[in-house]
C-alpha positions in Angstrom: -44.8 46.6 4.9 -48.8 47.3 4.8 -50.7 44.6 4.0 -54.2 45.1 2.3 -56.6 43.2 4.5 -59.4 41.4 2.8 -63.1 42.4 3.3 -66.4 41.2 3.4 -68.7 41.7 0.3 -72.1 42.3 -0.7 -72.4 42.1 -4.4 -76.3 42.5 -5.2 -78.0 40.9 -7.8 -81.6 41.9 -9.5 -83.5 39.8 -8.3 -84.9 38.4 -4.7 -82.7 35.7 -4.4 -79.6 35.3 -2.4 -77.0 33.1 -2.0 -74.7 33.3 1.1 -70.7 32.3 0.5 -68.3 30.6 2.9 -65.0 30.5 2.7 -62.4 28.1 4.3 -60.2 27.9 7.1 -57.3 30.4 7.1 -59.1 31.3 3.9 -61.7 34.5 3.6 -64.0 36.6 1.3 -61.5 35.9 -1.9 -61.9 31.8 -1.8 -65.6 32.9 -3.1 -65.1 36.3 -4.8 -65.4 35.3 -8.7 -68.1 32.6 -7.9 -69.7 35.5 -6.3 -69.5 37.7 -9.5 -70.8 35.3 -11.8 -73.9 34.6 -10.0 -74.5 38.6 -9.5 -74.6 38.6 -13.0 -77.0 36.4 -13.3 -79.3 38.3 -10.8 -78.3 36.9 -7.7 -77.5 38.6 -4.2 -74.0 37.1 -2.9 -72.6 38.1 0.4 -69.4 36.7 2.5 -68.2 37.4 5.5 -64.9 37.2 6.8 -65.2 34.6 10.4 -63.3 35.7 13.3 -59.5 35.7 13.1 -59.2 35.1 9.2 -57.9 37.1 6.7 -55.0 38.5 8.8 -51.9 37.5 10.7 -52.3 33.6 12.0 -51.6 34.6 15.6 -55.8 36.0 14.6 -56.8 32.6 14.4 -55.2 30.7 17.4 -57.8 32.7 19.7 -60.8 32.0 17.5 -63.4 29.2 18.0 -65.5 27.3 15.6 -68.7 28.8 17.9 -67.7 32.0 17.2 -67.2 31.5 13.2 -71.0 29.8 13.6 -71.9 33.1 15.1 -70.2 34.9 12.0 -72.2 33.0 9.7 -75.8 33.5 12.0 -74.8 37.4 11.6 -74.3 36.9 7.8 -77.7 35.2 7.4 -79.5 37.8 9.5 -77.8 40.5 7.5 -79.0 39.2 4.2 -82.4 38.7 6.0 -82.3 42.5 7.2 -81.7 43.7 3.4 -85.0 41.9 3.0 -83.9 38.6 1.3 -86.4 35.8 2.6 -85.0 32.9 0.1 -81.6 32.5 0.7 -79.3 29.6 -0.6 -75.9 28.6 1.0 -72.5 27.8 -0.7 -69.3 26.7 1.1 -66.0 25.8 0.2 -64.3 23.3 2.8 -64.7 24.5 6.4 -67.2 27.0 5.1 -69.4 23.8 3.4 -69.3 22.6 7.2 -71.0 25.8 8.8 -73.2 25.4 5.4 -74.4 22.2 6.5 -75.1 23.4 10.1 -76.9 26.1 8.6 -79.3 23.5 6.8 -79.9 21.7 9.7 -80.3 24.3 12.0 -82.5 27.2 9.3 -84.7 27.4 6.9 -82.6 28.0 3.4 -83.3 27.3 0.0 -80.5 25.3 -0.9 -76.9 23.9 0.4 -74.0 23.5 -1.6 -70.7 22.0 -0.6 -67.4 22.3 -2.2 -64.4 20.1 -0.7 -66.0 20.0 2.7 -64.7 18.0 5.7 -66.5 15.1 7.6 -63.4 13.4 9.2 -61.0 15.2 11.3 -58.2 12.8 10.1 -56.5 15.6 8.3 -54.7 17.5 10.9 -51.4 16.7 9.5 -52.8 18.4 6.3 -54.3 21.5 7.9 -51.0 22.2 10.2 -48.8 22.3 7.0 -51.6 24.3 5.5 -51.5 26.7 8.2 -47.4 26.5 8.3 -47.6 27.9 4.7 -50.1 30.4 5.1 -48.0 31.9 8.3 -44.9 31.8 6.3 -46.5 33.7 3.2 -47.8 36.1 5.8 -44.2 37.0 7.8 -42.7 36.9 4.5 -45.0 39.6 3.0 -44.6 41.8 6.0 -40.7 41.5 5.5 -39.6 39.3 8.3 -35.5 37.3 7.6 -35.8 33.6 7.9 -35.0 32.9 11.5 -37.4 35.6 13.0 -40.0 32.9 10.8 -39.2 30.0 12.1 -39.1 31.1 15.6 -42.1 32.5 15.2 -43.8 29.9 13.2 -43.2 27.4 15.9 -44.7 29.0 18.6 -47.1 29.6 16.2 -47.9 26.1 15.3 -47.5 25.2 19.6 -50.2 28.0 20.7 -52.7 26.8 17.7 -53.3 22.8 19.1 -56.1 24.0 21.3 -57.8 25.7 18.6 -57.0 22.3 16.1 -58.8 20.4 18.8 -62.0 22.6 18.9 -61.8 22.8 15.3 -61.9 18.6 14.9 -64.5 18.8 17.8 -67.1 20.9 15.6 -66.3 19.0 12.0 -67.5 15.6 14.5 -70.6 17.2 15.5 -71.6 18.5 12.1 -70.7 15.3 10.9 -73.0 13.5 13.1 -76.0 15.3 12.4 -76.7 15.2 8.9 -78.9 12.8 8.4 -81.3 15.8 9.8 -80.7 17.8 6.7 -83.7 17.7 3.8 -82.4 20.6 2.5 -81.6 19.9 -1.8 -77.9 20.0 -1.7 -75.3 19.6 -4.3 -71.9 18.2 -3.3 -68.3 18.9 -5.3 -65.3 17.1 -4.4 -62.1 17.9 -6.3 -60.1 14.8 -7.5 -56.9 16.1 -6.7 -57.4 17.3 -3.1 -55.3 16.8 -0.9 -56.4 18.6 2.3 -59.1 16.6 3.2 -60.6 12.9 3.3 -62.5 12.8 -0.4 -64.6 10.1 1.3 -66.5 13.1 2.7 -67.8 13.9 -0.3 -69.8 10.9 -0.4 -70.4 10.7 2.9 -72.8 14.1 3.0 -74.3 12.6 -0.4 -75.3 8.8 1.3 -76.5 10.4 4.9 -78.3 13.7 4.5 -82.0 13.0 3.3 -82.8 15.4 1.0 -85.0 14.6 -2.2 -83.1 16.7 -4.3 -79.6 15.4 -3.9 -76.2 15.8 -6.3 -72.5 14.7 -6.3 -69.8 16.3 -8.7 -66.3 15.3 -8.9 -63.9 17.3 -11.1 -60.8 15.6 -11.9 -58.6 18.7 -12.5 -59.2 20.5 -9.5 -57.5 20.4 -5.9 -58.5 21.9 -2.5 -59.5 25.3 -3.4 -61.5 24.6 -6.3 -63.1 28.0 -6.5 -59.8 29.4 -7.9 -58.7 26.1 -9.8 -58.5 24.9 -13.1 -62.2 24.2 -13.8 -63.9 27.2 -11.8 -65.9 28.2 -14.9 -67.7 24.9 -14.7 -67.9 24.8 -11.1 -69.5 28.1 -11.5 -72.2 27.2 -14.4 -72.8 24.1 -12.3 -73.6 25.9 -9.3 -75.8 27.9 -11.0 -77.9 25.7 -12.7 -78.2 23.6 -8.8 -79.7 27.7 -7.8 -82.0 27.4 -11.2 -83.8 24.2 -10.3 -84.7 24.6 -6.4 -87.9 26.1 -5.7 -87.3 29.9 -4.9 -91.7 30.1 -3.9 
């Protein structure tokens, strides 16, 4: 069976303002799609990018590293850049709020905004059964009987540790630096998530320094909250975060 492969998007916006999207591990471009929309209409330029080895197969993402889904996001800033947006905000959703804070300690952006984003790598338990699923939904929609799946899934799951290690590794050192962020952020949290530590959440919002700082929790919502019960909020909430920073 052919599966449709997600994409990357561009969805431009009137005016000279830009937000870049980031989606999550084993995630891509859909986590971020609607949020995308909505602040298009409201004259904003979104773009996403797909980091390496998402979107497809799982076997994509055991030879992936965290440097090279930094490097994704670099090429994504520069492309905005090179369609001649100069103020560019950021918005990610778990792993993609990490690179997000990276970004805001490492470039000058507008804005950061993090959505259910890690700072502890005690969640590997979590992300493995995450990653079971999505492999499973995967064989299944490409047809594949029951014991071709679990054989597969469990070599799966044995070739991936190395990339779970590099994957804690990076979530440490973002973790560790930022208190260099000044950047005005706004941080969500989702009440019902159960993929990461929620601590996190107020972790970012004691140790970065920004002036302009803000913490949401929504009590409805789990892990992907872009796609969850209260996304309509999220999304006017997000927006009026974009509305207030100073886009001179």
């Amino acid at each position: 069976m052919n599966i449709k492969q997600p994409e990357p998007f561009t969805f431009e916006g009137e005016g000279e303002r830009a937000v870049l999207l980031l989606h999550g591990f084993t995630g891509h471009s859909a986590d971020v799609r609607m949020l995308g929309r909505f602040l298009q209409k409201h004259g904003y330029t979104s773009h996403a990018p797909i980091y390496r080895g998402h979107g497809r197969e799982l076997e994509a993402l055991v030879d992936a590293t965290p440097e090279q889904w930094w490097e994704d996001v670099m090429s994504s800033l520069n492309h905005l850049r090179e369609l001649g947006y100069k103020k560019i905000a950021v918005a990610g959703l778990s792993l993609g709020g990490v690179l997000g804070l990276k970004l805001a300690y490492s470039e000058p952006i507008k804005g950061i905004v993090t959505m259910c984003s890690p700072m502890f790598f005690d969640n590997e338990e979590q992300l493995t059964q995450g990653f079971t699923f999505k492999a499973r939904q995967y064989k299944q929609l490409e047809g594949k009987d029951k014991e071709t799946i679990d054989k597969e899934v469990d070599e799966l799951l044995e070739e991936s540790k190395d990339m779970f290690s590099q994957l804690g590794d990076f979530i440490t050192s973002v973790h560790d630096e930022v208190d260099q962020i000044y950047t005005p952020a706004f941080i969500i949290q989702a009440e019902k998530d159960e993929m990461i530590n929620k601590e996190s959440a107020n972790y970012i919002y004691e140790n970065i320094e920004s002036d302009q700082k803000d913490i949401k929790w929504y009590k409805n919502s789990g892990h992907v909250i872009t796609m969850d019960k209260e996304k309509e909020q999220l999304h006017e909430d997000v927006l009026e975060f974009l509305e207030s920073l100073d886009w001179s």
